[in-house]
N, C-alpha and C positions, 0 to 999 in steps of 0.2 A: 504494500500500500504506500501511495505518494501522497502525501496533501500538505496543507498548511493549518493546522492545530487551531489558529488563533482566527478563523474564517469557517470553520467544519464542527462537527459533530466529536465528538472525542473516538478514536479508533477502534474499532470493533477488538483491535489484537488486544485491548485491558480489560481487565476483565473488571465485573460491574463494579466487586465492592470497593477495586480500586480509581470508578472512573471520575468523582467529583475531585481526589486529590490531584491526579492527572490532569485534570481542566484547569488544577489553581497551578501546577507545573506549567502547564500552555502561557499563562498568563502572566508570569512572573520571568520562568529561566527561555520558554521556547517563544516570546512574542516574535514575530512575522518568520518563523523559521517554518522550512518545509522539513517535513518527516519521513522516515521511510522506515520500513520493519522491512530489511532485506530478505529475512529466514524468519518461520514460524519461533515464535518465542519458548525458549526453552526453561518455560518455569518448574520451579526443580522437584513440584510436586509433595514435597514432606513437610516442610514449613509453613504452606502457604503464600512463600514468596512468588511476585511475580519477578521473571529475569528473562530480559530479551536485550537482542540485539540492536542495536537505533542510530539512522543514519540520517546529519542536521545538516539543511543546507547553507546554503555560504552568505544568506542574506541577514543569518538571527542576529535578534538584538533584546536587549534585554532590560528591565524597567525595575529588575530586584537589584541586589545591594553585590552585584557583582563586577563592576565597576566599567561599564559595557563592556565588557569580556566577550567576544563572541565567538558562538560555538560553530562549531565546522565539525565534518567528518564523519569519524564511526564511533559507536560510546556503545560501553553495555550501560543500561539505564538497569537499579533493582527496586523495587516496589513492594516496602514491607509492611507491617503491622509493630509501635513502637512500641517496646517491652520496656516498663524502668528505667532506670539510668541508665543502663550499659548503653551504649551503641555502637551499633557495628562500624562505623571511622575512626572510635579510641582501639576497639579490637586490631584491628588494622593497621593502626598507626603502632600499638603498640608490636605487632608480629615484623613490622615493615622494620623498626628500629631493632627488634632481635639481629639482623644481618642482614643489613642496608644494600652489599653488595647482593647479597642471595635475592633480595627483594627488589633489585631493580631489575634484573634477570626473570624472575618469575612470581612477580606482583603485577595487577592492575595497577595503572593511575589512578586516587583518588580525583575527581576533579570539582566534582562538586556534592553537598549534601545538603539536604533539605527535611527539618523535622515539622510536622506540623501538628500541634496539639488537638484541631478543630478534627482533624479528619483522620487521629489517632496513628498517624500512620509514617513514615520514611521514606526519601527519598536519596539514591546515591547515583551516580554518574563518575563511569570508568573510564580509562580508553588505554589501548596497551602502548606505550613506549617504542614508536618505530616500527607499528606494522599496523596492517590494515584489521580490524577486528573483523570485517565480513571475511577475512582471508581463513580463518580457524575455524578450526571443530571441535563438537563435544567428543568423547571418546566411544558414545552412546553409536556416532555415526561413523566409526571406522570399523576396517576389516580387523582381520583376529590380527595379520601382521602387526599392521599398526599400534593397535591395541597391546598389544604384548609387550614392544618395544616401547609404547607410551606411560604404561604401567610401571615396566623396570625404572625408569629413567626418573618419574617420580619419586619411587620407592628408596631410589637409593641418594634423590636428593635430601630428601627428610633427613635422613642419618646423617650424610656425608659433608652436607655443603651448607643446612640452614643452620643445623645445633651443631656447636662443640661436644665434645664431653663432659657430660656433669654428671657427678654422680650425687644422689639425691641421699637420704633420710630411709633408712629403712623401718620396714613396718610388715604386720601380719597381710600374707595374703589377701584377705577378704577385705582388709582396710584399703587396698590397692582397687581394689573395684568398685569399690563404696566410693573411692574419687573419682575416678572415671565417670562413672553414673548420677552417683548424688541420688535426688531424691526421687528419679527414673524407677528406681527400685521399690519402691512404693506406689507406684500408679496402679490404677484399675487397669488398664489395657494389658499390664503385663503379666498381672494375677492374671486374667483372665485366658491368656494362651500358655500359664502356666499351668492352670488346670485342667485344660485342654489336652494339654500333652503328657501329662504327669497323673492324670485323674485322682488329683489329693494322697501323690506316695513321694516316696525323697528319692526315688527312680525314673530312669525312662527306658521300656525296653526299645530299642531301635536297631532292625536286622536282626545278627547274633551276639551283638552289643546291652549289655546292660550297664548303663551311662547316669551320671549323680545328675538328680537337680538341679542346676548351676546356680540357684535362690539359696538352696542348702550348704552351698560348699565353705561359706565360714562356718560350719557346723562338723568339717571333718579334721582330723588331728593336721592336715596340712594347711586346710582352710587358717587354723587360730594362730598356726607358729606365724614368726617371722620372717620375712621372706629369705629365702636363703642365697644370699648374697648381697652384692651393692647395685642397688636398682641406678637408673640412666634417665635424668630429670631433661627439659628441655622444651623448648617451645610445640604445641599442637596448635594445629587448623581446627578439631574439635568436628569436624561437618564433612570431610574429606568423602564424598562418593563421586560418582563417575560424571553428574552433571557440574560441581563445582572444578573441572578440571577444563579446559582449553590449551588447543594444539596446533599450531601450523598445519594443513592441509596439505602439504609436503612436509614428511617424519622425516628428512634427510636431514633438517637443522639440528633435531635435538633440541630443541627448544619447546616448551611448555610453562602454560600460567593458571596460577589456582586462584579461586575468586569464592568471594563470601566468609569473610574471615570475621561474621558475628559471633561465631562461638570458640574462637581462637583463646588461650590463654597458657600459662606455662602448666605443666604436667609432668607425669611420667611418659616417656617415648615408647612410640609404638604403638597406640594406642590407633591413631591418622591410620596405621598400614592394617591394622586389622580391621575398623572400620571401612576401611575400601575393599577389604578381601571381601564382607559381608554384599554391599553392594556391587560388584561382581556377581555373585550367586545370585540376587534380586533382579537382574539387569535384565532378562526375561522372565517373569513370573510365572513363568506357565512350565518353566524347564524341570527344578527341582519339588514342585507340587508330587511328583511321583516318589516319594520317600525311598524308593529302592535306586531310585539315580542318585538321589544324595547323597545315599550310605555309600556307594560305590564313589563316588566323589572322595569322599574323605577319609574313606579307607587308601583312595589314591594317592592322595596328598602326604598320610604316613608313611609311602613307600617311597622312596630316593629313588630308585632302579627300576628308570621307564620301561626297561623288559619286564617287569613283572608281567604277572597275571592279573594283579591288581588295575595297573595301567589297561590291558585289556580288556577290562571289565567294563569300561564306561564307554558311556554311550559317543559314537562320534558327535553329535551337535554339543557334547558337552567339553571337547578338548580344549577348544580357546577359552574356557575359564579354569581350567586343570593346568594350560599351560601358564598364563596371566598370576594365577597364585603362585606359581611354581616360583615363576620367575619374580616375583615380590619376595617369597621368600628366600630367593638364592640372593638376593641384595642385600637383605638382614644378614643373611649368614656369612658371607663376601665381610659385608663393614665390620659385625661382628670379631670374625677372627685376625681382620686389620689393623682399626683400627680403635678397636672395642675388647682388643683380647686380654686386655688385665678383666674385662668381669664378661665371659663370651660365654658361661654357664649362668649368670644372671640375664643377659640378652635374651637366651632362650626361654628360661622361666618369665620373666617381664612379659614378652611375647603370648605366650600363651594365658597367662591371667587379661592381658588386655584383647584377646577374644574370646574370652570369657563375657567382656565387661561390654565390647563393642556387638554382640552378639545381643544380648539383652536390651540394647538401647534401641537397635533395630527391630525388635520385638516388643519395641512400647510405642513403635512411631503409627500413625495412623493408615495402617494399610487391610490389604486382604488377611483375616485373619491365617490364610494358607500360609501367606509369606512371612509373619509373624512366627508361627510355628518354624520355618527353615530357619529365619533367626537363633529361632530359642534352640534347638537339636546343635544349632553350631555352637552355640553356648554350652552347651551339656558336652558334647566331644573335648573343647579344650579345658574345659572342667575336671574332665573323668582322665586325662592323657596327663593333666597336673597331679592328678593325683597317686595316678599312676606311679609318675615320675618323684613323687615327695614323699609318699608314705609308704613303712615298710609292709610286706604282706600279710602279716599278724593285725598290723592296726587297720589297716585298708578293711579286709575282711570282720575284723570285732565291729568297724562304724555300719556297716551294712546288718550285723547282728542286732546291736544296739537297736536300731532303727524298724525290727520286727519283718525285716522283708529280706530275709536271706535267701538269694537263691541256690537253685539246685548245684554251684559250682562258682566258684570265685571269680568275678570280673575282672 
């Protein structure tokens, strides 16, 4: 759509509850500018934010407090709902100042923001730093090549080039997820596919797998200790799925930018990477709804030795998310024994509680109860593989005792 905002109707691409603030945006930042929505707007569906693309023509002008600044070009425009204090340009400014150089590489430009109290809502205004924004993609729109090779290159910027290494404060496992989530963990959405899948026991059978509750697992002798080792603190995106990601249209540069840094703050690392492993598996809904692909998923994923049988076992439509994870986690494990290898046995452990934590938050967000449930299962795997891995097989088996649901052979 072409038009002139400040002479037309507000454009059909906003959607209603955002279109009186969009009219007060015409009239303030867009007066006599023409508009374009070059690509269907890729609002990112879980927030409620609106985020598209938007191209100003060369005539704006402008009548707010921006000093007739005029806009040109390409901008991603985002259109939120204003929560509290925080706002997503302190989030921003603060993640942009963790590593100024990292962030001028793969940050939006702020360029402009607009809060407006009448119409409850936000306004921000991006544009990337020496490229065209109609020239990029979400990763939703690329082939697996692409996709795989865009995924790694994120993955192993996270570790390698935004955080240093810090090593944080250590604490009980289940405290480690309790920050990640917060008060996630307590919603009604997330009971509710908890007992959907667990029908009120601190198990899930899944396959040949009998898997913990991942609600229960500060309740296991591994869940209480301390985490064993020196956990890896560091700046998070906090939101990181596949629509907050943008990528040149040609992967030959290597270059990529991450956008939406509302829920950005410092944390424990790694949390960003298993949160996108999650949204991966989500990224057709309709893929792992067959509980027997997913178990084969991630039984895959335990296996290093793509000759398995395991590998095998999954379906082709499902490889380009077998490989995409694979290759996320060969960049953890790469930086880990690099330049992480004074704590490369905590890397892993951290890793695995923060898709515990990222698994769950996926399974409180408002979707198809189905997909909800693959959240939670993935939550319950890196749960039951922690515990695996932390508790001896004496205690492992008494918490299962304790708990009145021993089964017929040790998980």
């Amino acid at each position: 759509m072409h038009a002139s905002i400040a002479q037309c109707a507000v454009p059909d691409e906003i959607p209603r509850d955002f279109r009186p603030f969009f009219q007060y945006l015409a009239n303030t930042w867009f007066v006599k500018n023409t508009v374009e929505f070059p690509v269907p707007p890729f609002t990112d569906g879980y927030s409620g934010a609106f985020v598209t693309l938007i191209s100003l023509g060369p005539s704006g002008e402008s009548k707010h407090s921006h000093k007739d600044e005029i806009l040109q070009g390409d901008f991603v425009l985002k259109l939120d709902r204003r929560y509290g204090d925080r706002t997503e340009a302190d989030q921003h400014e603060a993640a942009r100042l963790c590593n100024e150089k990292w962030a001028k590489k793969h940050m939006l430009v702020l360029r402009r923001q607009e809060t407006s109290l009448d119409h409850g809502s936000v306004a921000l205004l991006y544009d990337v730093a020496g490229h065209k924004v109609r020239g990029t993609q979400s990763p939703e729109n690329m082939d697996a090549g692409e996709l795989k090779s865009c995924i790694r290159q994120v993955a192993k910027s996270l570790v390698s080039e935004w955080n240093p290494l810090e090593v944080g404060k250590s604490q009980s496992a289940w405290e480690f997820v309790e920050q990640w989530s917060g008060k996630r963990l307590r919603d009604e959405r997330l009971l509710e596919v908890q007992r959907e899948v667990t029908q009120g026991t601190s198990i899930i059978r899944f396959g040949d797998r009998i898997l913990l509750n991942p609600l229960h697992l500060g309740d296991t002798p591994a869940g209480r200790e301390r985490f064993p080792g020196s956990p890896i603190q560091g700046m998070l995106h906090g939101d990181l799925h596949l629509r907050n990601i943008l990528a040149p249209k040609r992967q030959d540069s290597g270059d990529f930018w991450l956008i939406d840094f509302a829920y950005s703050h410092k944390g424990f690392l790694l949390y960003d990477h298993a949160y996108l492993e999650v949204s991966l598996l989500l990224s057709n809904p309709e893929r792992f709804r067959d509980g027997s692909r997913l178990y084969k998923l991630l039984v895959a994923l335990d296996e290093r030795n793509p000759d398995s049988r395991s590998w095998a076992a999954v379906a082709p439509d499902d490889f380009c998310v077998l490989d995409c994870i694979r290759g996320l986690r060969y960049e953890i494990e790469k930086w880990s024994s690099i330049s992480a290898s004074t704590v490369k046995g905590s890397v892993e452990t951290q890793f695995l509680l923060a898709r515990v934590s990222a698994g769950l938050n996926w399974a409180n967000k408002p979707l198809e109860l189905a997909d909800r449930k693959t959240a939670f299962i993935y939550a319950a795997w890196a749960a039951h593989q922690f515990n695996k891995e932390n508790t001896p097989d004496e205690a492992w088996w008494q918490f299962f005792k304790n708990v009145s649901l021993c089964p017929q052979a040790p998980p």
